[in-house]
N, CA, C and O atoms as CSV, one atom per row, in Angstrom:
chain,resi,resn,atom,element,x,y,z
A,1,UNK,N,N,-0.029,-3.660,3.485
A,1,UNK,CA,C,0.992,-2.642,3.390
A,1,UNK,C,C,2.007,-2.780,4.525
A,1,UNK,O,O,3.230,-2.696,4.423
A,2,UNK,N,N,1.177,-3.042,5.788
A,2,UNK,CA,C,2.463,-3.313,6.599
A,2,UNK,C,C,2.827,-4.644,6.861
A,2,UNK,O,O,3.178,-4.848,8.023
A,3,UNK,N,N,2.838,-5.542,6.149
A,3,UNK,CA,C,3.906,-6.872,5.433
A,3,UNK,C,C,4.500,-6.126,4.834
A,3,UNK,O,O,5.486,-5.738,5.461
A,4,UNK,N,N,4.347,-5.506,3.437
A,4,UNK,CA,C,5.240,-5.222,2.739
A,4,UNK,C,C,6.663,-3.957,3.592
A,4,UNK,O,O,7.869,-4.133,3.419
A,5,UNK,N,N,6.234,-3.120,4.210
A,5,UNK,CA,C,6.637,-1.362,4.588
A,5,UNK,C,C,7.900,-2.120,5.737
A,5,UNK,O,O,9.006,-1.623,5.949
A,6,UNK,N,N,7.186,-3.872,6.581
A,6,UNK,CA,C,8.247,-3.871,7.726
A,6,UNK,C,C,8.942,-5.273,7.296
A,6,UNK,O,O,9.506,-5.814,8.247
A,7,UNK,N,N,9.014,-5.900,6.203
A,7,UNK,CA,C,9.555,-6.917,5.903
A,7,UNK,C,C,11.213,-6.574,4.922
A,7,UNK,O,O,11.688,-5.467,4.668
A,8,UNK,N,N,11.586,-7.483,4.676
A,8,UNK,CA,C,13.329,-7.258,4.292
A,8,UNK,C,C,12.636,-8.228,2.562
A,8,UNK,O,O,12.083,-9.310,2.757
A,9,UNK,N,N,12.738,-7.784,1.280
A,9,UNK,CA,C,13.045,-8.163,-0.022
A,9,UNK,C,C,13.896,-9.199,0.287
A,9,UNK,O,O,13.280,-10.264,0.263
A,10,UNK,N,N,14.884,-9.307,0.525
A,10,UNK,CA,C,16.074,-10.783,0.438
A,10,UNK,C,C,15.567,-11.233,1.243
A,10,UNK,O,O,15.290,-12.290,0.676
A,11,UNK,N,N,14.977,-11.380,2.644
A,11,UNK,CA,C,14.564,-12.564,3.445
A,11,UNK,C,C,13.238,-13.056,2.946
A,11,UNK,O,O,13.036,-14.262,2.802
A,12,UNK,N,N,12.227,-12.048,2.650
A,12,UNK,CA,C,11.404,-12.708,2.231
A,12,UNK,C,C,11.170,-13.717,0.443
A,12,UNK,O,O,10.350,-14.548,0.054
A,13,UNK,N,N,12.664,-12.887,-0.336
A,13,UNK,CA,C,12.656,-14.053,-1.139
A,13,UNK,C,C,13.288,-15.286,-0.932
A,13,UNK,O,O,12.974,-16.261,-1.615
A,14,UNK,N,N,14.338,-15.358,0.138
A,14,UNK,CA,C,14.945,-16.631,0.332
A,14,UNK,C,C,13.873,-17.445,1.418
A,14,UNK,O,O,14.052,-18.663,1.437
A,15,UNK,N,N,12.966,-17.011,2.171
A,15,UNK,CA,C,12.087,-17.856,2.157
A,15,UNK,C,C,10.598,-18.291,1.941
A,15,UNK,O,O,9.931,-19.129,2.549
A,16,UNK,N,N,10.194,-17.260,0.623
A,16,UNK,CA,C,9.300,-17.932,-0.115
A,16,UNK,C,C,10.035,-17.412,-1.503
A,16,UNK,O,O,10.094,-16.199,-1.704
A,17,UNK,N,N,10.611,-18.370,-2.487
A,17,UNK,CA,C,11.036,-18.315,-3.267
A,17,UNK,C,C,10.634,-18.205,-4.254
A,17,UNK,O,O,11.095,-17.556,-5.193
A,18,UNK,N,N,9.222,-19.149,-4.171
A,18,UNK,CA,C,8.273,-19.275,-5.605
A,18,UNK,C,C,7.011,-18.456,-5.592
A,18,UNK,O,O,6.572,-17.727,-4.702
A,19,UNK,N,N,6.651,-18.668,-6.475
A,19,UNK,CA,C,5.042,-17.756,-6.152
A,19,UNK,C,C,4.190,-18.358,-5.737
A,19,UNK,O,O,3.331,-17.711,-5.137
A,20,UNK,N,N,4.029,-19.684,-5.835
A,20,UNK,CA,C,3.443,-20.476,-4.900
A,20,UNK,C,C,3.446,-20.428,-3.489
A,20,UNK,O,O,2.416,-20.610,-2.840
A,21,UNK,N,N,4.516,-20.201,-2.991
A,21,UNK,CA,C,5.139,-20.207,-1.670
A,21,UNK,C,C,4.897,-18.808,-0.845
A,21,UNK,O,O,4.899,-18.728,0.383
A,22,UNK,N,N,4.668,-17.616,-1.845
A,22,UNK,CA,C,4.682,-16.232,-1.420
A,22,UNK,C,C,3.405,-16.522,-1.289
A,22,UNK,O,O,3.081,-16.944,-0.179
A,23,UNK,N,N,2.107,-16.370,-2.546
A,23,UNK,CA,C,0.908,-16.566,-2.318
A,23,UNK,C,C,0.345,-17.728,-0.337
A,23,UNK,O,O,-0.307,-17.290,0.611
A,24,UNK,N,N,0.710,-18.541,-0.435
A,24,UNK,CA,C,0.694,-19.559,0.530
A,24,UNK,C,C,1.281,-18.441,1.445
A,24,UNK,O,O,0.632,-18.832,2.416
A,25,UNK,N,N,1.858,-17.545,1.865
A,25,UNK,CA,C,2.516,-17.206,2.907
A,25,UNK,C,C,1.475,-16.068,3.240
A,25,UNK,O,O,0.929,-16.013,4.342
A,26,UNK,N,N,1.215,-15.109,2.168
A,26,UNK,CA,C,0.270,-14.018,1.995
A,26,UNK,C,C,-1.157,-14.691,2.600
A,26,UNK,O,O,-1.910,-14.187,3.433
A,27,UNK,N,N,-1.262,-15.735,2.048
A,27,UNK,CA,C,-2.813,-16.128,2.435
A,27,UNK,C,C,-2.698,-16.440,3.899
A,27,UNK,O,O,-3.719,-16.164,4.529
A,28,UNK,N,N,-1.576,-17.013,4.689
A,28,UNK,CA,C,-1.655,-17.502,6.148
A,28,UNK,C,C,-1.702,-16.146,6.800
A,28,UNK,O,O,-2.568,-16.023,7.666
A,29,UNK,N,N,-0.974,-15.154,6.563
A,29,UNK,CA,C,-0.094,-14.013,7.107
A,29,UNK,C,C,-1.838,-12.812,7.567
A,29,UNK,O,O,-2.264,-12.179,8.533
A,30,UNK,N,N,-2.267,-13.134,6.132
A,30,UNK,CA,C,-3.703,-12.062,6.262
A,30,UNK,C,C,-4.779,-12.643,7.330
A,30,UNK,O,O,-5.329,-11.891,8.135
A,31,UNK,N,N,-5.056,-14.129,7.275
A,31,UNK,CA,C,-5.668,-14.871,7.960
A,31,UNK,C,C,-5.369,-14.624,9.451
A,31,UNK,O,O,-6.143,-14.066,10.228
A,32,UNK,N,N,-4.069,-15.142,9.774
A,32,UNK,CA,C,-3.351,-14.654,11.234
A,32,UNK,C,C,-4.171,-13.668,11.679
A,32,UNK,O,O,-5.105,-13.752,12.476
A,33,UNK,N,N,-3.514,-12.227,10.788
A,33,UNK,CA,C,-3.503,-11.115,10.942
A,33,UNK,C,C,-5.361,-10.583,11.708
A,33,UNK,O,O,-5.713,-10.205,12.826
A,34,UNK,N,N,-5.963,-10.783,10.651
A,34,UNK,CA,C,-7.172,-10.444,11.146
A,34,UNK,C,C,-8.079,-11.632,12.221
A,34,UNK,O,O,-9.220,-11.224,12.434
A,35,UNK,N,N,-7.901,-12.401,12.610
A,35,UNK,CA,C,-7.737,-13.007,13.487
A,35,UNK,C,C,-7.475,-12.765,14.827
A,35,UNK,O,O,-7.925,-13.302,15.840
A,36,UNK,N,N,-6.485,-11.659,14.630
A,36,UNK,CA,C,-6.102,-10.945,16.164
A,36,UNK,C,C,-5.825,-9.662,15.893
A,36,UNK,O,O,-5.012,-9.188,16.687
A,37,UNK,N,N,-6.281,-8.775,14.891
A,37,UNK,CA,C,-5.801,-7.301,14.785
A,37,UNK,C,C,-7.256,-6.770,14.898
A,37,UNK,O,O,-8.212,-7.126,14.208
A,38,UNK,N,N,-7.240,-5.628,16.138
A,38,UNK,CA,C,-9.229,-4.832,16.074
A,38,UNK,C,C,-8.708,-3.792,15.018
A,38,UNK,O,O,-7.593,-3.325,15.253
A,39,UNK,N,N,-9.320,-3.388,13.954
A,39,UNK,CA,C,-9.070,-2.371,13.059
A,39,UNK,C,C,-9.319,-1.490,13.657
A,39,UNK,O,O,-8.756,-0.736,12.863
A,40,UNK,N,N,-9.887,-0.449,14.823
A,40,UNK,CA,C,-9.910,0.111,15.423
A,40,UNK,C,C,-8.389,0.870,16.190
A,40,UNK,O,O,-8.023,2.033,16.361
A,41,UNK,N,N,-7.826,-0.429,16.496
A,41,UNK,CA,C,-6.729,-0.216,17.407
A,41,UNK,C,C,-5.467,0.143,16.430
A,41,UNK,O,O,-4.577,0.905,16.805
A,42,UNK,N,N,-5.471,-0.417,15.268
A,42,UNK,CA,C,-4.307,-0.390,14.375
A,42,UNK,C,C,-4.619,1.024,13.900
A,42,UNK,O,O,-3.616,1.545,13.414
A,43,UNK,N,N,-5.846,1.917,13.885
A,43,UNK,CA,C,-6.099,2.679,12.858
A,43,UNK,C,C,-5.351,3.787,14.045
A,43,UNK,O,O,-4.585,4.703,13.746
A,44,UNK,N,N,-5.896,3.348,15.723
A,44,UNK,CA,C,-5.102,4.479,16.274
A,44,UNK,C,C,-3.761,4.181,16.426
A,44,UNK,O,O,-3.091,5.150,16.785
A,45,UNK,N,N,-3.030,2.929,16.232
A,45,UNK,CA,C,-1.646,2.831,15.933
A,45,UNK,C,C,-1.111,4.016,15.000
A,45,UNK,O,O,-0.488,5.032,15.307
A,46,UNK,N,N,-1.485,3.626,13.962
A,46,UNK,CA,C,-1.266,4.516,12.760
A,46,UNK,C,C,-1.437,6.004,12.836
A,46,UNK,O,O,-0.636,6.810,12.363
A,47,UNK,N,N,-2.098,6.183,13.214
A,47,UNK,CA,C,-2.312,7.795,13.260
A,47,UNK,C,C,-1.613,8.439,14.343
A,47,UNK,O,O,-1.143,9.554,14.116
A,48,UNK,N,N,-1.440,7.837,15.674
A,48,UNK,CA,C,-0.665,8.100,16.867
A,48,UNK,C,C,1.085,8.335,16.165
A,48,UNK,O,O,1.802,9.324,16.322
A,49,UNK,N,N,1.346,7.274,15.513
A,49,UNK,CA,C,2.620,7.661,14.847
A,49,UNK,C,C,2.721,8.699,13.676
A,49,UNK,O,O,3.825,9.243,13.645
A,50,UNK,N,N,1.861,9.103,12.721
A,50,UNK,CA,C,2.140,9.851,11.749
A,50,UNK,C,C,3.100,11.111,12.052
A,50,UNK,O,O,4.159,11.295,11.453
A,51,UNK,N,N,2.637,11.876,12.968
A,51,UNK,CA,C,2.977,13.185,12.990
A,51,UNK,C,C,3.982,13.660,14.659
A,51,UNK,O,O,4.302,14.683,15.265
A,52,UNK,N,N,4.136,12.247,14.784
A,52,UNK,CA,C,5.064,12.249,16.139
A,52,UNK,C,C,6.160,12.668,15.369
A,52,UNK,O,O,6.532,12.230,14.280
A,53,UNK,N,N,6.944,14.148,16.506
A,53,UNK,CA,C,8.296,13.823,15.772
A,53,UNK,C,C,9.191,14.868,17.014
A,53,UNK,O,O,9.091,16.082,17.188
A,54,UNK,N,N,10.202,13.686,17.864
A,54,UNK,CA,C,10.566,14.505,18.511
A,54,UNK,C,C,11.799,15.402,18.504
A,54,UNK,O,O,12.664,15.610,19.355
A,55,UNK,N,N,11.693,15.651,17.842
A,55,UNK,CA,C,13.181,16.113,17.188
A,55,UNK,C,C,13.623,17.475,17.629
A,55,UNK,O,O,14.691,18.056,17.434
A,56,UNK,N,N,12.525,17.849,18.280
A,56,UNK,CA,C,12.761,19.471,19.350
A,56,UNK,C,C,13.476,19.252,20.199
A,56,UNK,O,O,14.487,19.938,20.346
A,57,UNK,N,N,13.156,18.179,21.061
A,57,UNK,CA,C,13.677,18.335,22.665
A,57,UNK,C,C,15.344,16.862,22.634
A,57,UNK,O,O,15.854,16.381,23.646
A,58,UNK,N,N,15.702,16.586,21.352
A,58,UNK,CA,C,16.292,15.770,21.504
A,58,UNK,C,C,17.609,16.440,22.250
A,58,UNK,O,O,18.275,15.638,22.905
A,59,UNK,N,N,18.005,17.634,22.234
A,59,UNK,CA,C,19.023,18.233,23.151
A,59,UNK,C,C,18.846,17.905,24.298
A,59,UNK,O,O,19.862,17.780,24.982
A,60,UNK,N,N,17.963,17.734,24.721
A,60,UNK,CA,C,17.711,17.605,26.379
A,60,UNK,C,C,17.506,16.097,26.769
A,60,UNK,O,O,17.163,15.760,27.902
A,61,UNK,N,N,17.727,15.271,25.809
A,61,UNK,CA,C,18.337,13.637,26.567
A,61,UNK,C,C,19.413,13.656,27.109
A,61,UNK,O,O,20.385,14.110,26.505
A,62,UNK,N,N,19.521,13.157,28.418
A,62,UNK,CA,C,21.451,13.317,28.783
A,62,UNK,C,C,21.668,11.515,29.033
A,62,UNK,O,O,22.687,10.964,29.448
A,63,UNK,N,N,20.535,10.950,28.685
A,63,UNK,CA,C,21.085,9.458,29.029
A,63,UNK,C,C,21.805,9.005,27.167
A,63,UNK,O,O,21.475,9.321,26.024
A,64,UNK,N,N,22.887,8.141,27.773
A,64,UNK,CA,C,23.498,7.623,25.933
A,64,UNK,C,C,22.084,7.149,25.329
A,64,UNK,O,O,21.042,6.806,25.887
A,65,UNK,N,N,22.487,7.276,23.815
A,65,UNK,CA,C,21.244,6.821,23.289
A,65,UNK,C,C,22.109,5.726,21.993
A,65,UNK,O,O,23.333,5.823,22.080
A,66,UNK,N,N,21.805,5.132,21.304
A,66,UNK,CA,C,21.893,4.440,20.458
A,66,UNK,C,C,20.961,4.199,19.582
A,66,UNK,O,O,20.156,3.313,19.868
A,67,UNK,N,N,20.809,4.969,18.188
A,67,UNK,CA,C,20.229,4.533,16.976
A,67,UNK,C,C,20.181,3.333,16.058
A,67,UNK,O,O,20.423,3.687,14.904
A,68,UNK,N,N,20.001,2.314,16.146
A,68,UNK,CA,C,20.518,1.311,14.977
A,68,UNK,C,C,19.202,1.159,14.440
A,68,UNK,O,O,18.034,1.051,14.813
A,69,UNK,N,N,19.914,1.199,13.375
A,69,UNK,CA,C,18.788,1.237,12.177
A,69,UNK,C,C,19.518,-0.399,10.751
A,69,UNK,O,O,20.591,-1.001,10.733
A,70,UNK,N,N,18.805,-0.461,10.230
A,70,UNK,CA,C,18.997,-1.340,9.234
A,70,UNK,C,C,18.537,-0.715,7.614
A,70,UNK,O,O,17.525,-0.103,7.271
A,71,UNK,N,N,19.924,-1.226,6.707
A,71,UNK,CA,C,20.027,-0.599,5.578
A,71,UNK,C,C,18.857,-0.988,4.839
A,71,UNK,O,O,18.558,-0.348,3.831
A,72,UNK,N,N,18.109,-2.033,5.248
A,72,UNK,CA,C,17.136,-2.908,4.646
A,72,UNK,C,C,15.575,-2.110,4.939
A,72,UNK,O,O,14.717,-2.187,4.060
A,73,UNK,N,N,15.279,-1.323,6.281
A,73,UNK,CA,C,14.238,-0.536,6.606
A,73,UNK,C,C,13.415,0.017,5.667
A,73,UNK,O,O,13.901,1.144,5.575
A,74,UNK,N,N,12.699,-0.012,5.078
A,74,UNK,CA,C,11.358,0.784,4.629
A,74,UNK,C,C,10.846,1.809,5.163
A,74,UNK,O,O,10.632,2.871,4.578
A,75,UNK,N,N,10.600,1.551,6.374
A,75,UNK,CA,C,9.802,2.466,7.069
A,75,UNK,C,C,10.453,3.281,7.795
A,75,UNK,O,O,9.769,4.289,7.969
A,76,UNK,N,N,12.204,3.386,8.699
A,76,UNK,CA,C,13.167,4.184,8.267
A,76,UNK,C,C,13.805,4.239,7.814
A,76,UNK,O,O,14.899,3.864,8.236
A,77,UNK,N,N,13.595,4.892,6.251
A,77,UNK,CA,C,14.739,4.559,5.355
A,77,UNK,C,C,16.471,5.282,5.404
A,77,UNK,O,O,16.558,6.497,5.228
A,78,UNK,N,N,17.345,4.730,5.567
A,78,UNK,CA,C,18.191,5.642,6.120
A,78,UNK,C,C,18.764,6.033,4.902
A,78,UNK,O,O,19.918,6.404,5.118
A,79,UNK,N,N,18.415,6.124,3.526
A,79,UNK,CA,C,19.221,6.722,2.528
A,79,UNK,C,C,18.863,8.426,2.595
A,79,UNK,O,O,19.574,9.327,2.151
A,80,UNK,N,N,17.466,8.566,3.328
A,80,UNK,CA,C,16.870,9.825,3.794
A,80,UNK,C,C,18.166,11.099,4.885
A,80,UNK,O,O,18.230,12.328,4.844
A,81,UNK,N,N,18.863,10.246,5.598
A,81,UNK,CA,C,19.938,10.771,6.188
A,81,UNK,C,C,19.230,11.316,7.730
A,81,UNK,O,O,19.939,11.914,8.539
A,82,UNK,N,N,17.797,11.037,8.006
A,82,UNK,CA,C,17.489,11.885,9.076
A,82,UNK,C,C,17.953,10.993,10.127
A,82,UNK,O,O,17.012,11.055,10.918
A,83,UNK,N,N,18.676,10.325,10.556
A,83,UNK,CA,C,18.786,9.066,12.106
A,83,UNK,C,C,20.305,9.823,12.001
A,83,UNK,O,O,20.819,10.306,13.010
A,84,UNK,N,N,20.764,9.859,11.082
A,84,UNK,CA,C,22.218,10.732,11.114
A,84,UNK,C,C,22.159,12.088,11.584
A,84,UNK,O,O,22.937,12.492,12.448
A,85,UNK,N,N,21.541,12.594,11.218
A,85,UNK,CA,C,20.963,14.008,11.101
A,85,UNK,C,C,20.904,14.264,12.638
A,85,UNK,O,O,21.900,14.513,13.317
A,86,UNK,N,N,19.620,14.176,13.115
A,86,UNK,CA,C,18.775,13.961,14.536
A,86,UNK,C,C,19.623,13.417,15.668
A,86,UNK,O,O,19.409,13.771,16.827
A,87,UNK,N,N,20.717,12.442,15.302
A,87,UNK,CA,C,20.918,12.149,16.576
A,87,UNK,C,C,21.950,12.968,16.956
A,87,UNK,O,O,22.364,12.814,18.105
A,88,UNK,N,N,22.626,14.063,16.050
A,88,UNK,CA,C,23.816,14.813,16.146
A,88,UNK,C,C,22.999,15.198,17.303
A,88,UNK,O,O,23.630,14.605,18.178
A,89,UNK,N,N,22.262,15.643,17.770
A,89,UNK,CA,C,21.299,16.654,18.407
A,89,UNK,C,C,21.224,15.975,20.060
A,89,UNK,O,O,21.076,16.548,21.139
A,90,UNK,N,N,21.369,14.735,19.774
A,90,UNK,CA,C,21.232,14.154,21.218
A,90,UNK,C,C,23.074,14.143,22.031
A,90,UNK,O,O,24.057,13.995,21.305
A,91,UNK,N,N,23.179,14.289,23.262
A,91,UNK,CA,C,24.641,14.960,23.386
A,91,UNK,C,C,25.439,13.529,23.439
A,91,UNK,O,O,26.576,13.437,22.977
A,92,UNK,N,N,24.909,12.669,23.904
A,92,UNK,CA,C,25.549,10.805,24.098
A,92,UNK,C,C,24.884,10.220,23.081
A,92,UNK,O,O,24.336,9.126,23.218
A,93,UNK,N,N,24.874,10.833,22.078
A,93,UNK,CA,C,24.060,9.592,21.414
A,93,UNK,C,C,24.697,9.142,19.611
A,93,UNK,O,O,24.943,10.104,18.883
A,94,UNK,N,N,24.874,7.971,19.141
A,94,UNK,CA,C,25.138,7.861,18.206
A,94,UNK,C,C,24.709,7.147,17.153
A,94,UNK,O,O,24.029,6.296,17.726
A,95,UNK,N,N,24.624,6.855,15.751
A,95,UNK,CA,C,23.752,6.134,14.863
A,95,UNK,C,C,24.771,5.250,14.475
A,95,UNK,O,O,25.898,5.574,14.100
A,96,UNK,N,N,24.098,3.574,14.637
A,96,UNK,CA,C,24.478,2.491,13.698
A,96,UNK,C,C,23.782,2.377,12.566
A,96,UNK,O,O,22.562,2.529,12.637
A,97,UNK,N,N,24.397,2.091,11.294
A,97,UNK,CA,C,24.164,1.397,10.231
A,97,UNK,C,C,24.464,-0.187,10.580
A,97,UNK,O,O,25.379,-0.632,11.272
A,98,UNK,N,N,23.396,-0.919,9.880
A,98,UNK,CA,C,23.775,-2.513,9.967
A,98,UNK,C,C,23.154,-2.740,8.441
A,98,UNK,O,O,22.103,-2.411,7.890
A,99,UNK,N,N,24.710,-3.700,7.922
A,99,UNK,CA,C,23.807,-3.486,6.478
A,99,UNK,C,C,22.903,-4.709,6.552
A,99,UNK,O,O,22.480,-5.348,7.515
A,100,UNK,N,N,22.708,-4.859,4.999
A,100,UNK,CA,C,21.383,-5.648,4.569
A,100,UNK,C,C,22.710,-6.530,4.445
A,100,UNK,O,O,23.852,-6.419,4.000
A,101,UNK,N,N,21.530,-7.911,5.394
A,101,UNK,CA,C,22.509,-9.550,5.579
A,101,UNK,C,C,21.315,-10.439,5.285
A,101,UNK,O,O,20.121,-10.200,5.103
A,102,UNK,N,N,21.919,-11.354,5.297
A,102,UNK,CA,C,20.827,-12.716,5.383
A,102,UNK,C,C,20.195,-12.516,6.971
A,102,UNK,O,O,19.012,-12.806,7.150
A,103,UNK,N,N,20.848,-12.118,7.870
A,103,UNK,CA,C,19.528,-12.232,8.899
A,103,UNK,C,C,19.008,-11.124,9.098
A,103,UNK,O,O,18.126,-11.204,9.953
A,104,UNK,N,N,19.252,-9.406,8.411
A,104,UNK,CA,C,18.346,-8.436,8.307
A,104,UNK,C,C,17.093,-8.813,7.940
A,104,UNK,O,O,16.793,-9.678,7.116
A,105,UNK,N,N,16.339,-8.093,8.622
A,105,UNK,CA,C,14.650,-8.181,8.297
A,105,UNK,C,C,14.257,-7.183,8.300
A,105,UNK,O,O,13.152,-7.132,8.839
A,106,UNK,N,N,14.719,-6.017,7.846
A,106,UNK,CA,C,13.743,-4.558,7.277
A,106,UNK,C,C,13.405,-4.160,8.508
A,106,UNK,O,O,14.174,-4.521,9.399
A,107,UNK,N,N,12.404,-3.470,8.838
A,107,UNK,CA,C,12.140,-2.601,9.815
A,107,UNK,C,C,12.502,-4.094,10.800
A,107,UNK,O,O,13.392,-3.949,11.638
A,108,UNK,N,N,11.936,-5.270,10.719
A,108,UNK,CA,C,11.815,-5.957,11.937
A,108,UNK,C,C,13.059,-6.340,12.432
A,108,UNK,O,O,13.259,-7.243,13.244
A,109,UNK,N,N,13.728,-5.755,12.011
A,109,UNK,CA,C,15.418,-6.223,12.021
A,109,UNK,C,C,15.094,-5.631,13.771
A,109,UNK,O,O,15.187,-6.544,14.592
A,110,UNK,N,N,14.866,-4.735,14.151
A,110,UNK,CA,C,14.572,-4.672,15.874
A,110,UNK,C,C,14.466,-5.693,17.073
A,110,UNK,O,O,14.870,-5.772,18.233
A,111,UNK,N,N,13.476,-6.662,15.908
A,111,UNK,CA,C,13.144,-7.660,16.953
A,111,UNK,C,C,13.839,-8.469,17.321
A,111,UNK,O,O,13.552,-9.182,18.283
A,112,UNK,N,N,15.421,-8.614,16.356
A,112,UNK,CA,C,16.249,-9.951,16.628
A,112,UNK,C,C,17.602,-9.296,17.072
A,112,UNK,O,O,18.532,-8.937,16.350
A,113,UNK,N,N,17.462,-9.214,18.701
A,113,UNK,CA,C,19.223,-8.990,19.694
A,113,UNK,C,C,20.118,-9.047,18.774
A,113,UNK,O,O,20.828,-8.137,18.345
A,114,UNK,N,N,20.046,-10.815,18.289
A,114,UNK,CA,C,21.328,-11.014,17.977
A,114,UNK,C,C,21.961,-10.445,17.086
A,114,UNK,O,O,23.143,-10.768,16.968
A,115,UNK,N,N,21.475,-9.557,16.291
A,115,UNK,CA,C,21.763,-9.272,15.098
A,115,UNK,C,C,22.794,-7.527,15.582
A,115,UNK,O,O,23.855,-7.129,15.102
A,116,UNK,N,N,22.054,-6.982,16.491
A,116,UNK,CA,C,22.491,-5.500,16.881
A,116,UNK,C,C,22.875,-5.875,18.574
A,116,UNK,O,O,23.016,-4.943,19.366
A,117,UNK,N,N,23.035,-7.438,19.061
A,117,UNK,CA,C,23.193,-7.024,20.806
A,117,UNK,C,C,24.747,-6.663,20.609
A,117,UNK,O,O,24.791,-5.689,21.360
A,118,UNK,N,N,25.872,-6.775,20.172
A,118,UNK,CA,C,27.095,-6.292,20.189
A,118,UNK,C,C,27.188,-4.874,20.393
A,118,UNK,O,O,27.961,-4.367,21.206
A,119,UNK,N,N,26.234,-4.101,19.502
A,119,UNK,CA,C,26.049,-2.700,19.503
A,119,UNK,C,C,25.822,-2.815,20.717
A,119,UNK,O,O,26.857,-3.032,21.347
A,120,UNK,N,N,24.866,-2.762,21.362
A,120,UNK,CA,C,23.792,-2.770,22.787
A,120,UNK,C,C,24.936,-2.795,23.693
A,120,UNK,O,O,25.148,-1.878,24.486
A,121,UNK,N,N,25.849,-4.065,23.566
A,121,UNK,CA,C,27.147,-3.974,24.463
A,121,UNK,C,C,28.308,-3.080,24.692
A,121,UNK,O,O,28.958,-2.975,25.732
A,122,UNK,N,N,28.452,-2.531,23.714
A,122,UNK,CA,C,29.383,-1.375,23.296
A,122,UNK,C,C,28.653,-0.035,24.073
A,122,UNK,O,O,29.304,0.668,24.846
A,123,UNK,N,N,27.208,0.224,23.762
A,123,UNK,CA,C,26.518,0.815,24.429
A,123,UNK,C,C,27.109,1.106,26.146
A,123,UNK,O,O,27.715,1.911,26.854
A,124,UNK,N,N,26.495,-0.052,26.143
A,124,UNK,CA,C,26.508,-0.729,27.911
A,124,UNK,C,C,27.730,-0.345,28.659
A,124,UNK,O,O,27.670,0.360,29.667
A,125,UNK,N,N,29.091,-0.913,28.057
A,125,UNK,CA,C,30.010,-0.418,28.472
A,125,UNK,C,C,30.542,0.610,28.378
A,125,UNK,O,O,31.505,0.838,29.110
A,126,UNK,N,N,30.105,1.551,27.470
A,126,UNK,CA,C,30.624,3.512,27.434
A,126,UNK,C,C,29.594,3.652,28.578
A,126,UNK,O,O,30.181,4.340,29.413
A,127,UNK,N,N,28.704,3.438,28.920
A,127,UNK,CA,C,27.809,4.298,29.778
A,127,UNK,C,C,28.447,4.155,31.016
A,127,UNK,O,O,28.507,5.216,31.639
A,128,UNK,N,N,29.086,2.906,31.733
A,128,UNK,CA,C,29.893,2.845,32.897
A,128,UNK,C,C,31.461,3.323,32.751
A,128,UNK,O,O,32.325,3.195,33.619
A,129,UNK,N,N,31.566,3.704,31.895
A,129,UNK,CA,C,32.661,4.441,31.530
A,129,UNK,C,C,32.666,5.757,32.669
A,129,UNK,O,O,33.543,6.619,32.613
């Protein structure tokens, strides 16, 4: 589930295209996975996040904040409207949309700078503003 919940549909069909290729990817990916995941630790991953939600005290951030999110996300889906919503609430803070590209990757779209460091820079420089 979480292959499917943090991965991007277009990246993962442009690179496993066939079903051969998906199967083959699924079978390495699970292997990996349990290999180095304690089910223990993921189960308190999971549950530590369910019911987090800080959305009370977001008035009281005074550092800028920056939301970027990706149109491609699963797991925040922004057609939901809450990253829009929520960050009205923070007093420096504002939400990017980045749409779905060839180098979006769904939730993992986080992990790759290059894709959102321009944002990050824009960031950077209002704050020494």
């Amino acid at each position: 589930m979480l292959l499917v919940m943090g991965s991007s549909p277009l990246q993962m069909h442009k690179d496993e295209p066939t079903r051969d290729k998906a199967d083959a990817f699924l079978v390495d990916f699970v292997k990996s996975r349990m290999a180095t995941t304690d089910a223990n630790d993921l189960l308190y991953q999971v549950d530590a996040s369910r019911n987090y939600d800080p959305s009370a005290k977001l008035d009281q951030i005074k550092a800028y904040v920056m939301y970027v999110n990706s149109a491609d996300d699963l797991i925040n889906p922004p057609e939901l409207g809450i990253a829009e919503r929520e960050i009205k609430k923070v007093k420096k803070g504002r939400f990017v949309l980045l749409p779905i590209t060839e180098q979006t990757r769904g939730h993992g779209t986080h992990t790759f700078a290059a894709i959102w460091k321009d944002h990050l820079a824009e960031l950077l420089a209002e704050s020494q503003r």
